[in-house]
C-alpha positions, 0 to 999 in steps of 0.5 A: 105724103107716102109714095107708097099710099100716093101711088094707090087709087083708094082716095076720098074727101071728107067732111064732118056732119052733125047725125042724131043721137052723136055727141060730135061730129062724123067724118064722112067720106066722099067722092068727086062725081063730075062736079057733084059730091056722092057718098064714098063706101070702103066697100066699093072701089067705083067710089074712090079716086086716084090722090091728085084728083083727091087732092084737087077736089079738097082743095077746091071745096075746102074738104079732107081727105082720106085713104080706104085701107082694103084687104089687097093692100099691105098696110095697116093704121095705128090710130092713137088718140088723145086719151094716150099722153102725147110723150106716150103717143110719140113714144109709140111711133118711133118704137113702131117705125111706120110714115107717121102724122098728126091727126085733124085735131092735131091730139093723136098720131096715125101710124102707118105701117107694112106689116104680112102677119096682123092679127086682123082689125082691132078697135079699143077706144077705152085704151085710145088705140085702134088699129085697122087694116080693111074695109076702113076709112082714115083721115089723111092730114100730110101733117107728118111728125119731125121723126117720121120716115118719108115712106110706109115701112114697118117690122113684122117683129117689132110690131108683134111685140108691140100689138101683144105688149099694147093689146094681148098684155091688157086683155090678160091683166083685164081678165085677171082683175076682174077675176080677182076683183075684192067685194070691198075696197083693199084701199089700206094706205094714207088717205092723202094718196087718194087725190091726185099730188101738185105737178102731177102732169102725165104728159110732162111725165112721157115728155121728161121720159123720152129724154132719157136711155131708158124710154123704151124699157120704161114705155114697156113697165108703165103698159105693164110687160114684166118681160125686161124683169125675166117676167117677175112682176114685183121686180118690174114694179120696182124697176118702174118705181125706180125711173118714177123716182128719177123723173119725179125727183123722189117724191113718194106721193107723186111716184104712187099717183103716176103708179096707179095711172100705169098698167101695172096696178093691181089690188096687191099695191095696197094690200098690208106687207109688213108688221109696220103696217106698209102696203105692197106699194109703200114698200116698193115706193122706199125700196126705190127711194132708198 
């Protein structure tokens, strides 16, 4: 466990409970009052505890335990869930630097960091990324992944880029298909691409890509960022289709599928470019291919 977060006194335990109307269970935090459990609150310090008292308490009563993130201290927590690809989530953490450990499902990542400049709490659970910062509980498991440093460290700069390629990024490429949404659908290519190829398997996918020298870059296409491109989008969707014809092995269906999947997909992949009768995408897809 983090020095850094040891050394505060900000600790609760946890338990899940059943509440109306939830599909699943909460994780509800708690603190040690003599020998009985009372309810813990991130807004009140009288209600946590010191860690080795944490620590003690879960262990006799079989609980988790947790950290409260204040607006005191310096650090911020990256949680991302299992809607992201696991490749994709370890992808993430090792951009990002900070103390990082498995979840309590074991199916996300919680990441840690030392930031000054945040842009404030941030929730998007459609994404399966949030990130907070104060006045939160999180759930603290010591189950650290092989690549974590030992300590809470982060980088002002690599996470600014970070938070605007992950979340600002999305919101403009939101904003811009709502707007330019189509009555009907442009849907123009072969009816077969519609449903999902054989070995499609996104997980396999970020796994086979973090093997290679261009992680990073293609981590940074699939979200979306045209940046690596000089900020030309038709340039960063080959560049994408490029690397899905490496990890795919060149297969079109396959490399289109994945596409769709990624941040970069917009109504101009299937739109008709060319007297053949070839949308946008095919065209990409053999420009790559060739």
């Amino acid at each position: 466990m983090p020095a850094a977060l040891r050394a505060r006194p900000q600790w609760v335990v946890w338990q899940l409970e059943d509440r109306p109307g939830q599909p699943k269970p909460t994780k509800v935090p708690y603190h040690l009052d003599g020998d009985r459990l009372r309810r813990a609150a991130s807004n009140d310090p009288g209600t946590w505890m010191g860690f080795s008292d944490a620590v003690a308490a879960a262990q006799r009563l079989g609980l988790g335990i947790g950290f409260i993130l204040t607006a005191e201290d310096p650090f911020i927590c990256v949680d991302i869930d299992a809607q992201v690809p696991l490749g994709l989530q370890k992808m993430h953490a090792k951009n990002l630097g900070g103390y990082c450990e498995y979840s309590p499902s074991h199916t996300g990542l919680h990441i840690w960091l030392k930031v000054d400049d945040i842009p404030g709490t941030r929730r998007k659970v459609s994404s399966g990324y949030e990130i907070y910062q104060q006045l939160r509980f999180m759930t603290v498991t010591g189950r650290r992944t092989t690549f974590s440093p030992d300590d809470v460290e982060g980088s002002n700069e690599i996470f600014g880029r970070w938070y605007t390629r992950v979340f600002l990024t999305e919101d403009l490429q939101k904003a811009a298909r709502r707007k330019n949404a189509p009555a009907a659908s442009r849907w123009k290519t072969d009816p077969d691409l519609k449903d999902d190829p054989e070995g499609k398997n996104t997980e396999q996918l970020f796994a086979a890509a973090a093997q290679r020298a261009f992680a990073d870059r293609f981590v940074r296409l699939w979200e979306g960022d045209s940046a690596d491109s000089g900020g030309d989008r038709s340039s960063a969707d080959l560049a994408l289709c490029n690397y899905l014809a490496i990890l795919t092995q060149g297969r079109p269906r396959l490399m289109d599928a994945y596409f769709r999947d990624s941040g970069r997909m917009r109504d101009k992949w299937d739109r008709r470019h060319s007297a053949d009768g070839r949308t946008y995408g095919q065209i990409t897809i053999d420009k790559a291919l060739s």
